[in-house]
MIVEXNU-844726 format. One line per field, with one value per residue: x, y, z of N, C-alpha, C in turn; residue number from 1. Coordinates in steps of 0.2 Angstrom, whole numbers, plus 5000, padded with zeros to 4 digits. Layout:
<sites>
npx = X, ...;
npy = Y, ...;
npz = Z, ...;
capx = X, ...;
capy = Y, ...;
capz = Z, ...;
cpx = X, ...;
cpy = Y, ...;
cpz = Z, ...;
n = NUM, ...;
</sites>
This chain:
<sites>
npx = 6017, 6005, 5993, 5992, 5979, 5968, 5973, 5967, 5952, 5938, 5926, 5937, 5940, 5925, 5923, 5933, 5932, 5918, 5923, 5932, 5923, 5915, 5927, 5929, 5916, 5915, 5927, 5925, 5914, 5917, 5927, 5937, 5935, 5942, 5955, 5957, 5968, 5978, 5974, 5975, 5989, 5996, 5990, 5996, 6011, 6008, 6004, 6015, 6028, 6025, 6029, 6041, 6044, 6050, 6046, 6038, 6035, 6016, 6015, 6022, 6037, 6038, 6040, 6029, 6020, 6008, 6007, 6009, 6002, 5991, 5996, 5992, 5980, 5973, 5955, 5951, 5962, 5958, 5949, 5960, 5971, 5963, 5961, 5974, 5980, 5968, 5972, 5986, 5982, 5975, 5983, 5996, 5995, 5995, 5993, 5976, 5960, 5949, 5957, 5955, 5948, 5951, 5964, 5964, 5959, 5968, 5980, 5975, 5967, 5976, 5983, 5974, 5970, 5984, 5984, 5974, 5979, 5991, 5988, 5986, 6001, 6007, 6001, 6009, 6023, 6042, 6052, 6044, 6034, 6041, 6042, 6031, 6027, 6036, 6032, 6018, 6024, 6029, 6022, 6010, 6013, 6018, 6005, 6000, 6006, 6003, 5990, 5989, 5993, 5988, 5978, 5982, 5983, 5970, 5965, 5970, 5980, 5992, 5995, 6004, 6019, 6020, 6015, 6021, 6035, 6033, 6029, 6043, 6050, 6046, 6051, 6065, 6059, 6048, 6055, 6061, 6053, 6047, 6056, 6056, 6042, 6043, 6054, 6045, 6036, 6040, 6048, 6035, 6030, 6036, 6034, 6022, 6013, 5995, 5993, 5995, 5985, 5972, 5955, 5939, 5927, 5908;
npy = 5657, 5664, 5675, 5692, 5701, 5714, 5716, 5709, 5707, 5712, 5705, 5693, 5689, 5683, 5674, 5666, 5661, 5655, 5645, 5636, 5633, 5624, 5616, 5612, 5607, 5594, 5586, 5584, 5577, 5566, 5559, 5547, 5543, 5533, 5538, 5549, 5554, 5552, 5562, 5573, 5574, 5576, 5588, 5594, 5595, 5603, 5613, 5616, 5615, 5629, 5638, 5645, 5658, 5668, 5685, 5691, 5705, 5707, 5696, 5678, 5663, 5649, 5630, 5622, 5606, 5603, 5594, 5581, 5581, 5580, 5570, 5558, 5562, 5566, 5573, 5575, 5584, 5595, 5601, 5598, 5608, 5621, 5620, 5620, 5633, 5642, 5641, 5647, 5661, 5664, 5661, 5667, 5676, 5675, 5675, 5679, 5680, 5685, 5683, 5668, 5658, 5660, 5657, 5646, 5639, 5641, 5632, 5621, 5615, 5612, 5603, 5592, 5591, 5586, 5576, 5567, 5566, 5561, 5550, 5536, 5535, 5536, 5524, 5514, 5505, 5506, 5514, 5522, 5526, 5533, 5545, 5546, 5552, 5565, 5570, 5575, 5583, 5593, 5598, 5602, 5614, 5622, 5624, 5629, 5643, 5647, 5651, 5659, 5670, 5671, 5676, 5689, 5693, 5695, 5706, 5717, 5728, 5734, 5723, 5714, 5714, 5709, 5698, 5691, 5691, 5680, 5669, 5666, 5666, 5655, 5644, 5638, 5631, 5624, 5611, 5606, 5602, 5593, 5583, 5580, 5575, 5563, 5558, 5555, 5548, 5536, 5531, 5529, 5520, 5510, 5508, 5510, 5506, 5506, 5520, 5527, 5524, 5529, 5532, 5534, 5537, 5538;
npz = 5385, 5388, 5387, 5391, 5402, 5394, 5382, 5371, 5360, 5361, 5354, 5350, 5364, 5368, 5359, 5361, 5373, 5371, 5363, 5372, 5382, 5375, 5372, 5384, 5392, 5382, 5386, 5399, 5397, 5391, 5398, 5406, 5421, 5429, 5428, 5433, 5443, 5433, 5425, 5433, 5441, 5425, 5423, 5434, 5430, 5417, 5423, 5431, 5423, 5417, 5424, 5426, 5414, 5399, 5397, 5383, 5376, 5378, 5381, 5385, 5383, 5387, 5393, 5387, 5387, 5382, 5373, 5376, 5387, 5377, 5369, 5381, 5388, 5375, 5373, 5386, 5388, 5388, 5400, 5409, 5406, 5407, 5420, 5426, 5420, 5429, 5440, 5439, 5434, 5446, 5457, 5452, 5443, 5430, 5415, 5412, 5421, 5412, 5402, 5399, 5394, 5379, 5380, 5387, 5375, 5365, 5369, 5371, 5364, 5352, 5357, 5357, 5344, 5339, 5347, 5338, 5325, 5327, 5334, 5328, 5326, 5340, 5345, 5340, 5340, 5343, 5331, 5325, 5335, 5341, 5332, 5334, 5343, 5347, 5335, 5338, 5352, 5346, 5336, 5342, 5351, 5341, 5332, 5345, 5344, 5335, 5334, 5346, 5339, 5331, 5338, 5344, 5331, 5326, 5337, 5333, 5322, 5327, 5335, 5328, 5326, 5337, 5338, 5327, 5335, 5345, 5338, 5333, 5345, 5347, 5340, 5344, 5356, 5352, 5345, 5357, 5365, 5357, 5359, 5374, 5373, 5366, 5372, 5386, 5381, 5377, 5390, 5396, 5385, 5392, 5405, 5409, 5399, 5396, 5399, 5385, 5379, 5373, 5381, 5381, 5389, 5390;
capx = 6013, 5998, 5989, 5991, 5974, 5967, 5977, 5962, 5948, 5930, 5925, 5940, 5939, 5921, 5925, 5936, 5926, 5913, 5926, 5935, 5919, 5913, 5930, 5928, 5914, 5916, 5934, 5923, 5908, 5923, 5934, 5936, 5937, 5945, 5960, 5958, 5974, 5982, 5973, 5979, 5997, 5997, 5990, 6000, 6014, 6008, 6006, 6022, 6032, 6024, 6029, 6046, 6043, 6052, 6041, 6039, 6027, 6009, 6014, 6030, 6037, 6039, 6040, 6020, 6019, 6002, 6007, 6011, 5995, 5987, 5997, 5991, 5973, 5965, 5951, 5953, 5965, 5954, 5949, 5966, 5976, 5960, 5961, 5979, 5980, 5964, 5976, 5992, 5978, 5973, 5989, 6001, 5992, 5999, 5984, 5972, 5953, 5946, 5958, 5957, 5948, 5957, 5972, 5964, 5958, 5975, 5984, 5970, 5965, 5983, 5986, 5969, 5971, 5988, 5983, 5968, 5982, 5997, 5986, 5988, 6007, 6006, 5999, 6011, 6030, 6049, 6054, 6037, 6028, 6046, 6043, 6025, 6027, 6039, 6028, 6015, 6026, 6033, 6017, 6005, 6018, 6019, 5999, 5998, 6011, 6000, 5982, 5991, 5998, 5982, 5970, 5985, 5984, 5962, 5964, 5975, 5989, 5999, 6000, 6007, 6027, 6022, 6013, 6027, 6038, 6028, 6031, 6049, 6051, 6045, 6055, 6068, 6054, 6044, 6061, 6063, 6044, 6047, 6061, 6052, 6035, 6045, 6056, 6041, 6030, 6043, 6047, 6028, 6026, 6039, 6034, 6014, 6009, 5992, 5993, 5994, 5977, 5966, 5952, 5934, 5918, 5902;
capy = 5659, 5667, 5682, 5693, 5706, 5719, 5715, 5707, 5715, 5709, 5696, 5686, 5685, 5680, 5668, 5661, 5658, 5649, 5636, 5636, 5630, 5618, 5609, 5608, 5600, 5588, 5581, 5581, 5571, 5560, 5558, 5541, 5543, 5529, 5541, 5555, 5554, 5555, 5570, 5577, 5573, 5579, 5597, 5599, 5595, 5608, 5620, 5618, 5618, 5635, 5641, 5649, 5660, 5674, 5688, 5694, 5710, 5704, 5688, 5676, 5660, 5642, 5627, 5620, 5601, 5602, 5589, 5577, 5581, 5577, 5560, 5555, 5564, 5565, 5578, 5577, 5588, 5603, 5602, 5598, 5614, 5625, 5622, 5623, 5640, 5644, 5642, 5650, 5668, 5666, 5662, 5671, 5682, 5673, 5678, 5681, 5676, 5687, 5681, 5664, 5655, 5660, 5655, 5638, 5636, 5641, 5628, 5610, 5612, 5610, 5594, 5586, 5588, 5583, 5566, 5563, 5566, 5557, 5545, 5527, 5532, 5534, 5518, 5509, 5501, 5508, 5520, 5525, 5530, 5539, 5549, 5551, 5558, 5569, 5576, 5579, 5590, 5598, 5603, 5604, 5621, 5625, 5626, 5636, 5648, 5653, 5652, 5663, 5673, 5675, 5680, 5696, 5699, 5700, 5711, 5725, 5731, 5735, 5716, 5711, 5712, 5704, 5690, 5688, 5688, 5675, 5662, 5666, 5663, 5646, 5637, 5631, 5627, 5616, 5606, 5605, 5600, 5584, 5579, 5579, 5570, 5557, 5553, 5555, 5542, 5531, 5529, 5526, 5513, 5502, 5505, 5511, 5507, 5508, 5526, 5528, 5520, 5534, 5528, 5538, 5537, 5542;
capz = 5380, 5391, 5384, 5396, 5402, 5391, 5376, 5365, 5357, 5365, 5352, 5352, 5369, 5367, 5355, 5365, 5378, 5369, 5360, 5378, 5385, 5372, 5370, 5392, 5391, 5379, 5388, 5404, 5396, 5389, 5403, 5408, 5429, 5434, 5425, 5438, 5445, 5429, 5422, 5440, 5439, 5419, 5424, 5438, 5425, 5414, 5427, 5434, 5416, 5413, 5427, 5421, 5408, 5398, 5394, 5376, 5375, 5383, 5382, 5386, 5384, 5392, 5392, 5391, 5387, 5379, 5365, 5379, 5389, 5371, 5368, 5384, 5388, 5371, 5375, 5392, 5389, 5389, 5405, 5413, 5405, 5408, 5427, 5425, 5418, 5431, 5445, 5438, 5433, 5451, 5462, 5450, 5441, 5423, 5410, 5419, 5421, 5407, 5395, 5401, 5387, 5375, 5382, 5385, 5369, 5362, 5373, 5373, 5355, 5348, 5360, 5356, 5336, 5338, 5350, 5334, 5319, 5327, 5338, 5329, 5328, 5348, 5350, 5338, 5342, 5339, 5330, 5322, 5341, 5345, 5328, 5332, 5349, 5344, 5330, 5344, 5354, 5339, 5331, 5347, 5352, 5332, 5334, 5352, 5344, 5328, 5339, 5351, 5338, 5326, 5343, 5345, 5327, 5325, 5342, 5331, 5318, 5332, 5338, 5321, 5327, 5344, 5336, 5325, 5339, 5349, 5334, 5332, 5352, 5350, 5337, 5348, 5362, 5350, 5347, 5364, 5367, 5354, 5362, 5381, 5371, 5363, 5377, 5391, 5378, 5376, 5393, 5395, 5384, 5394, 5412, 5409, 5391, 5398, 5400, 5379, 5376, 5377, 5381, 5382, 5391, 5389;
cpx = 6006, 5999, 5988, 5981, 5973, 5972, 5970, 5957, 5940, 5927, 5930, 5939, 5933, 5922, 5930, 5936, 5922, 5916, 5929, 5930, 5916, 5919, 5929, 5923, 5913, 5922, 5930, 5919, 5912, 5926, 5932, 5940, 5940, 5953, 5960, 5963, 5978, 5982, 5976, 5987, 5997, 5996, 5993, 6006, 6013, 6008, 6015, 6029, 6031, 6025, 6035, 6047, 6049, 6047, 6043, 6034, 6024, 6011, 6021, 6029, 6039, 6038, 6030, 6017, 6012, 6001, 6008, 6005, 5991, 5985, 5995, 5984, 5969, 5960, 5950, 5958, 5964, 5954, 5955, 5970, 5971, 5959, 5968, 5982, 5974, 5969, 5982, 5987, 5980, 5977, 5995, 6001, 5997, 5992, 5981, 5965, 5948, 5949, 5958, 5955, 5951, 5964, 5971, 5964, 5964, 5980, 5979, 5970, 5970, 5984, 5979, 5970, 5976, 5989, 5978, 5975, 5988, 5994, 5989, 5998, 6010, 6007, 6002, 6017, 6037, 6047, 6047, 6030, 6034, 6045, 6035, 6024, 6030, 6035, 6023, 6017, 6027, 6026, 6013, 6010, 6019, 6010, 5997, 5999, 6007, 5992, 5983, 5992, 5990, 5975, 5974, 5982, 5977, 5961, 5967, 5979, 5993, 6000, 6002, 6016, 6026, 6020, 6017, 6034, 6038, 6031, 6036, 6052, 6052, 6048, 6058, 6063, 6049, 6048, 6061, 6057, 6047, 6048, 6058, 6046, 6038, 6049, 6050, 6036, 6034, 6045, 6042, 6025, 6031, 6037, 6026, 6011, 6003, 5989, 5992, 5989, 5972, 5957, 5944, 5927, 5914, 5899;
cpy = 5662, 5673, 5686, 5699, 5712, 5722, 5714, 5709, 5709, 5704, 5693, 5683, 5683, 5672, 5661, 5658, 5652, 5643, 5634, 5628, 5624, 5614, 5606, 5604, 5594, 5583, 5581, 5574, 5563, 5556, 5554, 5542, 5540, 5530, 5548, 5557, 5557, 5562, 5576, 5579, 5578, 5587, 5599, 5599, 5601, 5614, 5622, 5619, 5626, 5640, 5646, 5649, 5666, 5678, 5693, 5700, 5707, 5698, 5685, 5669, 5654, 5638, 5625, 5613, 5600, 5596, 5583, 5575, 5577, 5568, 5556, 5555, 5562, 5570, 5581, 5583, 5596, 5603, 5600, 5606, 5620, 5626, 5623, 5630, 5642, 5645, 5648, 5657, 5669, 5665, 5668, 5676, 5682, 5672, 5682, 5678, 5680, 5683, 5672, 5657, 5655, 5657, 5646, 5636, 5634, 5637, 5622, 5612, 5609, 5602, 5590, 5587, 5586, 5575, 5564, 5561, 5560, 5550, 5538, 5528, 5532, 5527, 5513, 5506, 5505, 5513, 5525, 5530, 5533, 5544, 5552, 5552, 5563, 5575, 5580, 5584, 5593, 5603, 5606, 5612, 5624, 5629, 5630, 5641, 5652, 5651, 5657, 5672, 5679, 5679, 5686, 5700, 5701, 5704, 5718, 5724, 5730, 5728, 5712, 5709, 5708, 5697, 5685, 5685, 5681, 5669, 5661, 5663, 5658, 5642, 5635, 5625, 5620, 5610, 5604, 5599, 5593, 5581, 5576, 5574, 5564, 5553, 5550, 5548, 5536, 5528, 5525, 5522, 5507, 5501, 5507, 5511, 5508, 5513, 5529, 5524, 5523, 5532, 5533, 5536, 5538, 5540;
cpz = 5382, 5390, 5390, 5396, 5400, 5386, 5370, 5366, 5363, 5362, 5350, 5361, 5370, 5363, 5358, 5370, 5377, 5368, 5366, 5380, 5381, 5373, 5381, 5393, 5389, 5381, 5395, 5403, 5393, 5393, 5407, 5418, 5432, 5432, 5429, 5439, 5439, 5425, 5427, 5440, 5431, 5420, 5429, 5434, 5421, 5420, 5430, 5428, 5414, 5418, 5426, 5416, 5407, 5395, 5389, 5374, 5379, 5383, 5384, 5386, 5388, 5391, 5392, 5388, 5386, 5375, 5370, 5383, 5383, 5370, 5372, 5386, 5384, 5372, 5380, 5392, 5391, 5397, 5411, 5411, 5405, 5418, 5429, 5426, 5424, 5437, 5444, 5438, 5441, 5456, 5458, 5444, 5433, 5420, 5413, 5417, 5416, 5402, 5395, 5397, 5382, 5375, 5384, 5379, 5364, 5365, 5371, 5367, 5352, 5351, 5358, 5348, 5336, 5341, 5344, 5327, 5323, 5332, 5336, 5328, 5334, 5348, 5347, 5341, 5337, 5338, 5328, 5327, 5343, 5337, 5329, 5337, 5348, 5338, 5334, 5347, 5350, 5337, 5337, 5348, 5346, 5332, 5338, 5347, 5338, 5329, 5342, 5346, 5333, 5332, 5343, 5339, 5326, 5332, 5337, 5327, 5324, 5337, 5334, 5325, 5333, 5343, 5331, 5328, 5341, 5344, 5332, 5338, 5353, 5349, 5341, 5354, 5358, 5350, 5352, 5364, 5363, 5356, 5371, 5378, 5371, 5369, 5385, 5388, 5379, 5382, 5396, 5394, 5387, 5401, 5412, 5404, 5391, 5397, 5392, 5376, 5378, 5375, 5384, 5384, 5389, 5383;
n = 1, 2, 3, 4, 5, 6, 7, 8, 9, 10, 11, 12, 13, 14, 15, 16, 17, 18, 19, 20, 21, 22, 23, 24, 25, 26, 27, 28, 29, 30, 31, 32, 33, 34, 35, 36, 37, 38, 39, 40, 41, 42, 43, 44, 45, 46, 47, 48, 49, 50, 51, 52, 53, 54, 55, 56, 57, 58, 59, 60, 61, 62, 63, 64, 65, 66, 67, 68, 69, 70, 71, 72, 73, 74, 75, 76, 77, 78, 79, 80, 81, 82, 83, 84, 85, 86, 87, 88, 89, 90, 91, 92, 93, 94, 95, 96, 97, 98, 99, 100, 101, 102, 103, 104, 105, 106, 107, 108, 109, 110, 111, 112, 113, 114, 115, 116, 117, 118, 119, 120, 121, 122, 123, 124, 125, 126, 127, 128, 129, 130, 131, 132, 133, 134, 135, 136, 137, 138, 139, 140, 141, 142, 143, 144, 145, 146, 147, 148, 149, 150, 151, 152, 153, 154, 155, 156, 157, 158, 159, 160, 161, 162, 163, 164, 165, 166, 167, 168, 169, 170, 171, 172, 173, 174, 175, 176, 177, 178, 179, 180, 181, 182, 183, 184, 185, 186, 187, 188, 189, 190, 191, 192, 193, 194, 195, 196, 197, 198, 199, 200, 201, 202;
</sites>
């Protein structure tokens, strides 16, 4: 779902810079340290799910475990799928380093509001943290898809069908996404329960 360079108009990508860098610092001044490793692991994860994509217009889709990141970062999450994406621009030339806010923004924001909205069904038992991980991936990728969608459409008229596109692309991928959240949590809460206890410094 990366916007590719010299698609968006000059203030979204300003705008999307500034919220970029707000939500970044506030998952840094968050980010409980003795979690390093896991933010590590989690963005190489994203980075390597995004890595094959199909390309739809300027943009294309993949796999991007953002809600999963969420369920398990919490704000942190900004700064994990911003260094993510900073690699992928800069080794494989996927966005790029103009549009790169934007494209973070349009990826962490979705997984941190969906770790605040579905969080105590996270952190509950049975069925009810397998339906609320599942909503997480579902929605965090329902959320990219129409952030992603609406930075095309305040660039132009003419990125109307592609931003319609882009949201049509994703339905199965959201499903998909629930079903990796739901089974990746659940896993989680039997060998590193831990790990779903997001927990903030600062």
């Amino acid at each position: 779902m990366h916007i590719s360079e010299g698609v968006l108009s000059g203030p979204v990508l300003a705008g999307g810079w500034a919220l970029a860098a707000v939500g970044t610092t506030l998952g840094l001044k968050r980010l409980d340290y003795d979690r390093l490793m896991t933010v590590a692991i989690l963005s190489a994860a994203f980075f390597v799910g995004s890595l094959i994509h199909v390309p739809i217009g300027p943009v294309s889709a993949h796999l991007i475990l953002n809600g999963l990141l969420g369920a398990i970062l919490g704000v942190a999450a900004f700064p994990a799928i911003c260094v993510a994406l900073l690699l992928q621009a800069v080794l494989f030339q996927y966005g790029g380093l103009v549009v790169l806010g934007v494209n973070t923004f349009d990826m962490a924001f979705p997984a941190v509001a969906c770790s605040l909205i579905f969080g105590p069904w996270l952190r509950s038992a049975g069925s009810l943290r397998t339906v609320g991980a599942f909503c997480c991936g579902f929605c965090a990728v329902l959320l990219a898809a129409l952030l992603t969608a609406g930075a095309l459409a305040l660039s132009g008229e003419a990125f109307m069908t592609t931003a319609t596109a882009i949201f049509l692309a994703h339905l199965p991928i959201m499903a998909v996404e629930g079903v990796i959240t739901a089974m990746a949590v659940g896993f989680l809460a039997k060998v590193r329960p831990e790990l779903l206890t997001i927990r903030l410094a600062g």
